[in-house]
C-alpha positions in Angstrom: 90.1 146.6 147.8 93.5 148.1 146.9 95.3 146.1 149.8 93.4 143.1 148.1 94.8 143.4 144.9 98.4 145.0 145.8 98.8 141.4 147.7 97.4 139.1 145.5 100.3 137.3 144.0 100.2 136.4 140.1 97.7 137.2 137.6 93.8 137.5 137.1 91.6 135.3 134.5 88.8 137.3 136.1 88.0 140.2 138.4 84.1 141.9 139.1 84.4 145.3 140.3 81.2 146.7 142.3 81.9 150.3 143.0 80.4 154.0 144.5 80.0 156.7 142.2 82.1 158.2 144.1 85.2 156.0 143.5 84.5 156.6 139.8 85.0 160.7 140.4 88.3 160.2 143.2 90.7 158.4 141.1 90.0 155.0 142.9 88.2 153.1 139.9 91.4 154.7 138.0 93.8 153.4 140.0 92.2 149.8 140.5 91.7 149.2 136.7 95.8 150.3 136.3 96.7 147.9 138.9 94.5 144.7 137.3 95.3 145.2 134.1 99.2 146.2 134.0 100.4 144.6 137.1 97.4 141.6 137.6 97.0 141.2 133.6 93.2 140.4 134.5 91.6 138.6 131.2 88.4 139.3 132.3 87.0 142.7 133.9 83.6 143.3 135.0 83.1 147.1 136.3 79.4 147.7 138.1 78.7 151.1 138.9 76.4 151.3 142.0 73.5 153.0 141.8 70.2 153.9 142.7 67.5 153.2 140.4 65.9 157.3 140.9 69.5 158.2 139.8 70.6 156.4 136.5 70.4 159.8 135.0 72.4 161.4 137.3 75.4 163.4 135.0 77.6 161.8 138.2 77.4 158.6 136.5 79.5 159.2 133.2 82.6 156.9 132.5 84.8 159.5 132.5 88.6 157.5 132.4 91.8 158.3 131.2 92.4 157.6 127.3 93.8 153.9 127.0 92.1 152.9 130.2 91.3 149.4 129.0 94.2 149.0 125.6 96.3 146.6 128.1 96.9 143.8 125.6 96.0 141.2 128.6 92.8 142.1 129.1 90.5 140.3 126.3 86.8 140.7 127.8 85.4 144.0 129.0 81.9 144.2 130.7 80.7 147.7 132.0 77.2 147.8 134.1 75.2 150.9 135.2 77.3 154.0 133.3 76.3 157.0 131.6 78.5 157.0 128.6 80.1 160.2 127.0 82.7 159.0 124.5 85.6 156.3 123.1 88.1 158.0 125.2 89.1 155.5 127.6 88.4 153.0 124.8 91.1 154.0 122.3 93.5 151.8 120.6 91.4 148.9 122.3 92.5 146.2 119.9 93.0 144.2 122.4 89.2 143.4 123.3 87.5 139.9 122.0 84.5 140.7 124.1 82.2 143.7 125.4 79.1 143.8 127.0 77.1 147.0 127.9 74.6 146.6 130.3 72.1 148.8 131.6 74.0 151.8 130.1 72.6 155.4 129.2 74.1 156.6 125.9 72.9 160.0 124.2 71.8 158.1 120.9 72.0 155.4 118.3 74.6 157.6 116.0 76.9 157.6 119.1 76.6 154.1 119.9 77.6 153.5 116.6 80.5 155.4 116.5 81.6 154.0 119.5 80.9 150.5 118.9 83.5 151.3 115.4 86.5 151.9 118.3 86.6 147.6 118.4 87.7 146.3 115.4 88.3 143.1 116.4 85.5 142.3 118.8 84.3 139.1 118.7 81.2 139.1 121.0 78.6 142.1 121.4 76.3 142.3 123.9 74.3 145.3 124.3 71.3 146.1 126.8 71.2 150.3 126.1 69.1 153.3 126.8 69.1 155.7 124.5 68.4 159.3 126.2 67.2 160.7 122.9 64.8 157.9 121.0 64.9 157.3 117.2 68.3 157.4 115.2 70.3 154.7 113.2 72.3 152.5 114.6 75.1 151.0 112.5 77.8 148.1 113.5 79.8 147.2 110.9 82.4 144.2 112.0 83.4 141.7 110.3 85.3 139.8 113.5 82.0 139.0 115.2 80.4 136.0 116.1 77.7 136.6 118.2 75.5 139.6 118.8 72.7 140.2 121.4 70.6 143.0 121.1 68.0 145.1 124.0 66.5 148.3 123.7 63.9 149.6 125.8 63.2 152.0 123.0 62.8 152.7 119.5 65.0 153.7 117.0 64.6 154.2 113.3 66.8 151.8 111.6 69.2 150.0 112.0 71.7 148.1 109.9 74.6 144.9 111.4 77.4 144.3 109.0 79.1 140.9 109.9 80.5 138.2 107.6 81.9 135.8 110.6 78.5 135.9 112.4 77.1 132.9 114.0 74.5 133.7 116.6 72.0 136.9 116.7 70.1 137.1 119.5 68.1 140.0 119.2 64.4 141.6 121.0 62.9 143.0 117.6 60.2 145.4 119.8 62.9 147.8 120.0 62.9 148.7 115.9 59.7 150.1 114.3 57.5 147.6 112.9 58.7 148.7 108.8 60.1 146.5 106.5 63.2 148.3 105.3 64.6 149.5 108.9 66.8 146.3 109.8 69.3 145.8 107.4 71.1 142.4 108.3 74.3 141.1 106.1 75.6 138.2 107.7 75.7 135.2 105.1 76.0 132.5 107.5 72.8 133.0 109.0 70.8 135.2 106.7 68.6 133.4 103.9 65.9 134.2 101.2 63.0 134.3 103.4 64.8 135.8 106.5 63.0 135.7 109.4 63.6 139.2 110.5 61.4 140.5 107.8 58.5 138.9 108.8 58.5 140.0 112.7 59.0 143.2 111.8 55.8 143.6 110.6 53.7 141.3 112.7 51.9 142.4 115.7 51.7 139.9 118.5 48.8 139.1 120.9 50.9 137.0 123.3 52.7 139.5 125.5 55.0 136.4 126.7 56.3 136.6 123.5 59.8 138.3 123.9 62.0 137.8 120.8 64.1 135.8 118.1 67.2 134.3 117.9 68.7 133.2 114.9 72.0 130.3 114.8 74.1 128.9 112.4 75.9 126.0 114.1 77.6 122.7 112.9 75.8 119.8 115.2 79.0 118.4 115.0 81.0 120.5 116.8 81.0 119.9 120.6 82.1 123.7 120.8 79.7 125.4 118.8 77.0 123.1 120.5 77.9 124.1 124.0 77.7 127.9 123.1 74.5 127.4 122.0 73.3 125.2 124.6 74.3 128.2 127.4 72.4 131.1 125.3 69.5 129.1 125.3 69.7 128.4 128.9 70.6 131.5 130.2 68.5 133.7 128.2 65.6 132.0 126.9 64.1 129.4 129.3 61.7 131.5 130.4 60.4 133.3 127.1 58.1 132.2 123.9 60.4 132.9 120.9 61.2 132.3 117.5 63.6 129.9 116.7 65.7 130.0 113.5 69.0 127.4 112.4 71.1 127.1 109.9 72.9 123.7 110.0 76.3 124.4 108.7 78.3 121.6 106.8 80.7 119.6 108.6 83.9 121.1 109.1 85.6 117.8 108.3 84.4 114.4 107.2 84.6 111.7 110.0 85.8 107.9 108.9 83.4 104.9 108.7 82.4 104.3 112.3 83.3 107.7 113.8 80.7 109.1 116.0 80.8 112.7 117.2 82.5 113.7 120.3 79.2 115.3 121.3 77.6 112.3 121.2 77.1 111.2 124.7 74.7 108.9 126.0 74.7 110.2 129.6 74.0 113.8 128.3 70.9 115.3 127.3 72.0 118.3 125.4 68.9 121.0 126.0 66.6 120.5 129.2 63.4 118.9 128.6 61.1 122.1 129.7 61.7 125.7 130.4 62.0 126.3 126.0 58.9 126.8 124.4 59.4 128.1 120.8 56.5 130.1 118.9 57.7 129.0 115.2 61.4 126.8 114.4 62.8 127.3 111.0 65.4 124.9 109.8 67.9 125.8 106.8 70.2 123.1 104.8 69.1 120.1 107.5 70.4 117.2 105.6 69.0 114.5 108.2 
């Protein structure tokens, strides 16, 4: 792996990093993350922390790095798999990151997640699939850069509250927060309305165990980019689950001429499959037709 990336020659838009444990505790993952980021200026970095499943608890698994392991102003998208995490450390002056995702991760509660989470000011994109060793607790993430959000906890916690003014997409499994009214706090004006959706689930209780969770959009059908993002969230996370399906239509961006079509509109392309997306309940906001 070093000899690998010693003689690759220019830089990295992408780089997935399967490791041993212990490469983590040697110096090695150290040393590989310096070399991709200052000398390969890798965009893209994917670390995944092999391990096996009877071990995720295993204290050998915390992310323990150098400060400013991952502040190289190259290096825009962060995604960490299979860590026990201890602290903001080696995420320090990480203004750098548009993107962080945090799967399968073991964290010690909500109150540190948030406080960790507060390290990325300017993140763009969340996504979060987290254990919490000790249930309950608050979670808070306050951001007003984000645009999409994706939420999975295998367990409970009490409350929790999303502060995000630029927020698009929430994708978010609703089993994880207990079924009161008051515990999800959600301030995000471009997708939250009067009769928000959220309320309701959270006090529902569901027969249909296919039922996995909600996702709520605000997207201008106009805009090929917006469409395509949500076109791949639907097909990579919900073609196989019954969920709730909420959209606010946003107003055009800008007012085409007589006769303009959009550039989205292609005759050859289907834009969502014809099976595999089976919604429970669709709610449309500000469809003008």
């Amino acid at each position: 792996m070093t000899k690998i990336i010693n003689d690759h020659r220019g830089h990295l838009e992408r780089c997935i990093v399967h490791h041993y444990v212990s490469q983590l505790k040697n110096g090695t993952l150290q040393n590989w993350i310096h070399s991709l980021t200052r000398l390969k200026h890798t965009k893209d970095l994917a670390l995944i922390n092999y391990i096996h499943a009877t071990r995720r608890y295993n204290e050998a698994n915390f992310l323990s790095l150098l400060p400013d392991t991952f502040s190289h102003q190259s290096l825009s998208s962060l995604s960490l798999c299979g860590y026990t995490l201890i602290g903001p450390h080696a995420f320090s002056k990480c203004k750098n990151l548009k993107t962080l995702k945090l799967i399968n991760i073991f964290i010690s509660q909500a109150s540190v997640l948030s406080g960790f989470l507060a390290a990325f000011p300017f993140l763009e994109v969340i996504l979060l699939t987290v254990n919490f060793l000790t249930p309950h607790g608050v979670l808070k993430i306050d951001n007003n850069s984000l645009t999409f959000l994706q939420l999975s906890f295998p367990n409970d916690i009490d409350r929790m509250e999303v502060y995000a003014t630029c927020l698009n997409i929430l994708d978010i499994d609703c089993r994880f927060i207990n079924a009161m009214r008051d515990n999800f706090i959600l301030v995000a004006p471009n997708i939250q309305e009067e009769k928000n959706i959220w309320h309701e689930l959270l006090g529902s209780n569901f027969d249909d165990m296919r039922r996995s969770g909600c996702l709520s959009v605000s997207v201008d059908i106009t805009d090929p980019k917006e469409m395509g993002i949500l076109k791949e969230v639907l097909l990579r996370y919900w073609t196989k689950l019954v969920m709730e399906l909420e959209i606010f239509f946003k107003k055009n961006k800008a007012t085409r001429e007589k006769g303009e079509t959009s550039a989205s509109n292609k005759t050859h392309e289907k834009p969502f499959p014809k099976t595999g997306l089976c919604f429970y309940n669709e709610r449309l906001y500000n469809f003008d037709g």
